[in-house]
C-alpha angles and dihedrals in degrees: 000000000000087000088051094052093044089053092053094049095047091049094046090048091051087049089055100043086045083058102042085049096049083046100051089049092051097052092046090044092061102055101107122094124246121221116227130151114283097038135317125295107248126248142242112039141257135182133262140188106210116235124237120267084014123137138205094255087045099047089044085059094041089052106036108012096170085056137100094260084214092058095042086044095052094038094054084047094058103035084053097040091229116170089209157354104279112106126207112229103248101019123139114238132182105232135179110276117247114239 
């Protein structure tokens, strides 16, 4: 029973360090600027809950203004891994941080 208990917790310990670590690597990864064509989207990362009724155009301009809204759209997509546009109403999502 103890072994048992001991496995569980190992595995479960290994799950969550595999996840800090992708996530780590993920925020690190995603440092650089992006050039668009109104300026540039700003670098480094920060978290966000989308709003009810919000889109991907409208978040981009909430979280970066001075931004090209198509960068800061296609950056959040791919640093989200979003297939596509549609956003869910209270989901987290990594977004370029604003300077």
């Amino acid at each position: 029973m103890v072994r048992r208990r001991r496995t569980v917790a190992v595995v479960v310990l290994a799950v969550v360090l595999v996840g800090l670590l992708a996530l780590a690597l993920r925020l690190t990864g995603e440092s650089g600027a992006v050039e668009g064509g109104t300026g540039p989207v700003p670098a480094g990362s920060t978290v966000v809950v989308v709003a009810p009724g919000e889109t991907l155009g409208g978040l981009s301009s909430r979280v970066a203004p001075a931004a090209d809204p198509a960068a800061v759209s296609a950056w959040i997509r791919d640093a989200n891994h979003l297939s596509s546009s549609g956003l869910v109403p209270g989901r987290p999502l990594v977004v370029p941080a604003a300077p």
